[in-house]
N, C-alpha and C positions, 0 to 999 in steps of 0.2 A: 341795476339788477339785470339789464337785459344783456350787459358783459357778463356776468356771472355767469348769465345763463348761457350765452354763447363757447366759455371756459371749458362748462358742465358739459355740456351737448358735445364740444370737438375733444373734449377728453375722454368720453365716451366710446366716440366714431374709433377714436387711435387706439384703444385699449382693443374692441372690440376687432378692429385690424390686424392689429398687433397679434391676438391671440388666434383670429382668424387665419393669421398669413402661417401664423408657424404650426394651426391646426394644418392647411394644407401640404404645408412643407413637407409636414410629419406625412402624412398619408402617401404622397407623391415617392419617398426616399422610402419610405419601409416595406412598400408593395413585392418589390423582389426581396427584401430582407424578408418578408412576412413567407412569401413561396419557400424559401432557404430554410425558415427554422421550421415549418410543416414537414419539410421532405427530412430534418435533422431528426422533429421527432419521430416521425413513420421507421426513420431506420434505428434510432434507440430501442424504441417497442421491439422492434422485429430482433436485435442482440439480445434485451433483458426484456424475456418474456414476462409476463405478472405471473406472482407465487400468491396465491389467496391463501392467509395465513399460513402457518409451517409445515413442514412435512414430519414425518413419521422421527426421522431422524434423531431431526433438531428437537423433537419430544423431548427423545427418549437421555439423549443427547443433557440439555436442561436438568430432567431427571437428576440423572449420573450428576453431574456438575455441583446440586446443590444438596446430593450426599456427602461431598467433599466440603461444603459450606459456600459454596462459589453461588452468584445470580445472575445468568448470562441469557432472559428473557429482556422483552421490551428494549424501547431508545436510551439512545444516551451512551455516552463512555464511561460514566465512572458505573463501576459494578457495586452491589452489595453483597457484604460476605456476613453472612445466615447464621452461619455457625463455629464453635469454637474450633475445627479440627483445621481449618486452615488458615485460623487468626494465628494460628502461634505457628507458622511457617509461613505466612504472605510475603515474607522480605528476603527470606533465608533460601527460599527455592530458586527465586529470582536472581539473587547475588552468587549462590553455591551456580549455576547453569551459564553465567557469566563468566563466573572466575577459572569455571573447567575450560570451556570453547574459546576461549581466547589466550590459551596454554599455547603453546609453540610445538607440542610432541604429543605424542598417546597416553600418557599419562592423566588417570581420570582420581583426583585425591578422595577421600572416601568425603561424604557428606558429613556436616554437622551434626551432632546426636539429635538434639530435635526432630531434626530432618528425616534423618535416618529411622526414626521409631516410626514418625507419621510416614514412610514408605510402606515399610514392615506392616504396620495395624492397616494400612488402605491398599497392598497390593492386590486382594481381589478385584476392589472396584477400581483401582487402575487397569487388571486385566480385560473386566468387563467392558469399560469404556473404551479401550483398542480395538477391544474384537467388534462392537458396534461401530465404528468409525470406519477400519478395515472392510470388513465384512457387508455394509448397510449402504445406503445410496448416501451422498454424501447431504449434510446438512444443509437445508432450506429453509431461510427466514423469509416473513413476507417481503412482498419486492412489488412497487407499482412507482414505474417513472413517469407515470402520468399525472401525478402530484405538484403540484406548484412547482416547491421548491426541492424535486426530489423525493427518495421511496425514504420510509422510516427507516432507521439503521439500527442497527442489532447493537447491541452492549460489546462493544472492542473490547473495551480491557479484563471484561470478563473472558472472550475468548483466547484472549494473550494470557492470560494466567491460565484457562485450559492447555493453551500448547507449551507452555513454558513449562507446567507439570508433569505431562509428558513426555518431555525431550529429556526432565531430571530425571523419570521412572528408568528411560532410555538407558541413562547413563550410569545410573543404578546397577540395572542388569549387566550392564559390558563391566564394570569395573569387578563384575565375578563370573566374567567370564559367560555369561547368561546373552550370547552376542544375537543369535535367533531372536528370543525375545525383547531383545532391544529393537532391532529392526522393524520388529513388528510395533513397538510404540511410537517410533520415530517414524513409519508409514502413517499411524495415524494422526501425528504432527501434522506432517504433509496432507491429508485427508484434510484436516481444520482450513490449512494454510491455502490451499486450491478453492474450495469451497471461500472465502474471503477476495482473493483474488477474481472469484467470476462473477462479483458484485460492482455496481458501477460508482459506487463514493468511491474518491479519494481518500480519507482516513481507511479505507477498508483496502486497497492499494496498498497504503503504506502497510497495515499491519500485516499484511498477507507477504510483502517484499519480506518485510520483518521476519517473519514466521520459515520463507524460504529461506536465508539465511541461517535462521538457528539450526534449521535441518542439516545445511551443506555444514555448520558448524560442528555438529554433532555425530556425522558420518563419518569425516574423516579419524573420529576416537575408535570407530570401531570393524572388526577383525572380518574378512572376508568367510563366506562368499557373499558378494555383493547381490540382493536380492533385484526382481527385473523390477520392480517398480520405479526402484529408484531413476532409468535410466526415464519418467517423466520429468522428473527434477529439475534435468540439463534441456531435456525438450520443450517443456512448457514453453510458450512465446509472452513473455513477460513486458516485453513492449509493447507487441501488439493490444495485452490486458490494459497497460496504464494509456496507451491511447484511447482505447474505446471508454475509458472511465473519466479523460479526460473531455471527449467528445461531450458524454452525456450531461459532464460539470457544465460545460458550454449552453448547453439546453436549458439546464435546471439558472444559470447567471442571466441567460437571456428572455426565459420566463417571466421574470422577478421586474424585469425592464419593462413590461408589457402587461401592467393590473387587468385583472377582470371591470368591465364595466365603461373602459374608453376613457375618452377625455371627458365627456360631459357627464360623466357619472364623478371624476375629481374635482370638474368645476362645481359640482353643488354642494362638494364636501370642503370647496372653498383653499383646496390644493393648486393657488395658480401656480407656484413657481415649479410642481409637479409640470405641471402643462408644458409650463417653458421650455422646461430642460429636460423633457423626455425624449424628444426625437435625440440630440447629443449621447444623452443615456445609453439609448438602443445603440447609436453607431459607436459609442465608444464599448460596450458591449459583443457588437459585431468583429469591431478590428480585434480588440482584446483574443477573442476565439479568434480568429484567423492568425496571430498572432502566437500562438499557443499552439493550431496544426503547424503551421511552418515549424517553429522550434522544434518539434515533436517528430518531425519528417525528414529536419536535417541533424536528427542525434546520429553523431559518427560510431555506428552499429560496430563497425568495421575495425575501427581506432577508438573504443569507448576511454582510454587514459588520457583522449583530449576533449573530451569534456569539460566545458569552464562553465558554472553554476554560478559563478556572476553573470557573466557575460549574455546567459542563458535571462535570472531576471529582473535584467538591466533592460531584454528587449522587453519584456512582459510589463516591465512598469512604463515604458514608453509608447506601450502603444494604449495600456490604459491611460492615461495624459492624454484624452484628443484634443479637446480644449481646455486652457486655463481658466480655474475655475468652476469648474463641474467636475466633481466627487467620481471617479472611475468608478463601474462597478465591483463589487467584493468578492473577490475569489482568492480561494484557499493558496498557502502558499505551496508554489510545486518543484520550487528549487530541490526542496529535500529530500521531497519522495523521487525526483530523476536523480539526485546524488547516491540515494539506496540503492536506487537500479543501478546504477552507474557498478557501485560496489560489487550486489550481485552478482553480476556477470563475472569479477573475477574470484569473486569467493567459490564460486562452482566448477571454477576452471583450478583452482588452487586443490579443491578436492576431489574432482577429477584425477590429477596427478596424481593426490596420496592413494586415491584407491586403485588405483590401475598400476602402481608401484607394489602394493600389498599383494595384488592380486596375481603377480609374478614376473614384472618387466622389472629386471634388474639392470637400470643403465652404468656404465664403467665412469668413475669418478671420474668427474670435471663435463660432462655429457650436457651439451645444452639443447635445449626446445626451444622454437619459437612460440611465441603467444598466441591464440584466435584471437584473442580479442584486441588487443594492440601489440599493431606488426613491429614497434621501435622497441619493444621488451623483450624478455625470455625468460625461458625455468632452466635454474642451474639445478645438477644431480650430484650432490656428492657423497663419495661413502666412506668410513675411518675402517681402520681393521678390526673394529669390533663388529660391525656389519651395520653399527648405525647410520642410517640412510638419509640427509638433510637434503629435502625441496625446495629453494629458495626463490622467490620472485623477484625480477629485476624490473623494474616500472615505474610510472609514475602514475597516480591516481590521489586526487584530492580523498580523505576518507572523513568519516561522520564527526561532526562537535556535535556535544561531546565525546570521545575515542572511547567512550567504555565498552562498546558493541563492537568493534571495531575485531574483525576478526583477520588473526599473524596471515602476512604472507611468504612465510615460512615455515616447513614443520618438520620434526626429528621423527623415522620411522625406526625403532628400535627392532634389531635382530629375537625372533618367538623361538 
């Protein structure tokens, strides 16, 4: 018995060690990581100020939205659609806006009869909801990053079927010649698209990169004069937006490492292997984000055509790896929102061309441009004697799986 007892007693001593040495290990190693993520959140706060509840907007905004049958309140990405006027177009708006912006030329084919009636019966409140977008400060969902795990997120796909209704309205009007009032829906695209973009999720990143795209898509369909707004389009700092959203992902992954309550609050809830493998956690956490600035710091802005999205994360899963063994923390994948951006850049730069060629630079066939954005490419100008005018992109640039978004980098500007 009195071995037993001796067993009991040093098995104790070691446990209590054990857990002891790696409570202190933990406190000792996280004290500068603990300073590091205060001064992370104080500058989160200080980018994405708190929105208590919504603004006037995004009301009114909502409103609008589920006159059409759309439900683009509360969390969550899948939307509910309310009513029948846009059950019987939820596919058709989306495919018809697809199949125009990834045409090669100006040519906008008319819409699907469906389509085409549900424009006709809802053009007012398409026009209403432009002029509120245009016109109105731009939309406000609640927003507080001082949430665990992050601010609540607004319903994306609701908002993507708002903008993607609108880019079809867009192209509606241009395909009769109504090119004013397209601009003006296709600003309030961009309205939705900015607004998504100055929010600090990732999925709100990618829809907004998204959103930017269908715009630069949808412009180059249509007829000068080029209105001034659009010249935010090409301004906006879209890296700059997916760093600061990636920063705050870093906050919201590193939170998650660090429960309320300590270790002695897991140890009575009887979470020892919690215990064990939290300090690992946090540091594999830590490098993870530092890991994530660096890539983020060394995107060649300059040459974005060499961009390798393996390569990119191949380091991401490497540095989540600290030790075999322990579960990296969970974070969103960001290969594909940096492949969007990646694209962006030259889908603005491709429409760029066509509209600055519309707009009266006529260069003499076979006329090349160098690229901004990758110095190793160029735009060819060529023009037949019918006066049609083909943009072509020379470059290399991995683009989106699946290609169906994937917008030409070339396009035919036909003789008006």
């Amino acid at each position: 018995m009195r071995r037993v007892a001796l067993v009991v007693i040093g098995t104790s001593i070691l446990v209590v060690l054990v857990v002891g040495s790696c409570w202190a290990a933990s406190e000792r190693a996280s004290t500068l990581e603990r300073e590091n993520r205060i001064e992370r959140q104080q500058e989160l706060e200080t980018l994405y100020p708190e929105q208590i509840g919504m603004n006037e907007t995004a009301r009114e905004l909502i409103a609008l939205a589920r006159s059409f049958g759309l439900e683009i309140e509360g969390e969550g990405g899948a939307d509910e659609i309310r009513a029948a006027p846009f059950i019987a177009i939820r596919e058709l708006h989306r495919d018809y806006l697809r199949a125009v912006i990834t045409t090669a030329d100006d040519d906008i084919a008319p819409p699907p009869v469906q389509l085409a009636e549900f424009l006709d019966s809802h053009r007012k409140q398409l026009g209403d909801l432009s002029t509120l977008l245009v016109e109105s400060d731009l939309p406000r969902f609640p927003l507080d990053v001082s949430l665990l795990s992050g601010p609540e997120q607004p319903k994306f796909l609701g908002q993507v079927r708002v903008l993607q209704l609108l880019a079809v309205a867009a192209l509606d009007e241009a395909r009769t010649n109504r090119h004013q009032a397209a601009w003006r829906h296709l600003e309030a695209v961009w309205r939705v698209t900015r607004s998504l973009l100055e929010r600090p999720e990732i999925p709100s990143q990618v829809v907004g990169i998204t959103g930017a795209r269908v715009v630069a898509g949808v412009a180059r369909k249509l007829d000068p004069p080029v209105p001034r707004w659009y010249a935010e389009v090409g301004r906006f700092e879209y890296d700059s937006s997916l760093e600061r959203a990636l920063g705050a992902e870093r906050v919201f992954t590193e939170r998650l490492q660090t429960p309320d309550g300590g270790i002695f609050e897991s140890l009575r809830r009887g979470e020892i292997r919690d215990v064990l493998l939290r300090p690992w956690h946090r540091r594999a956490a830590v490098r993870q984000g530092d890991a994530i600035e660096e890539a983020i710091e060394a995107l060649p802005l300059d040459d974005i055509c060499s961009f390798d999205v393996a390569a990119f994360e191949s380091m991401l899963r490497e540095a989540a790896s600290l030790f075999p063994g322990v579960d990296p923390p969970s974070m969103p994948s960001l290969g594909g929102a940096v492949l969007r951006f990646a694209n962006l850049l030259i889908d603005l730069e491709v429409t760029d061309r066509i509209l600055a060629s519309k707009e009266g630079e006529s260069p003499a066939r076979g006329r090349t441009f160098g690229s901004v954005r990758c110095p190793a490419a160029r735009w060819i100008h060529e023009s037949d004697s019918s006066g049609t005018l083909t943009i072509r992109f020379e470059g290399s640039l991995a683009q989106l799986d699946p290609p169906a978004w994937n917008l030409p980098r070339a396009h035919r500007i036909s003789r008006r």
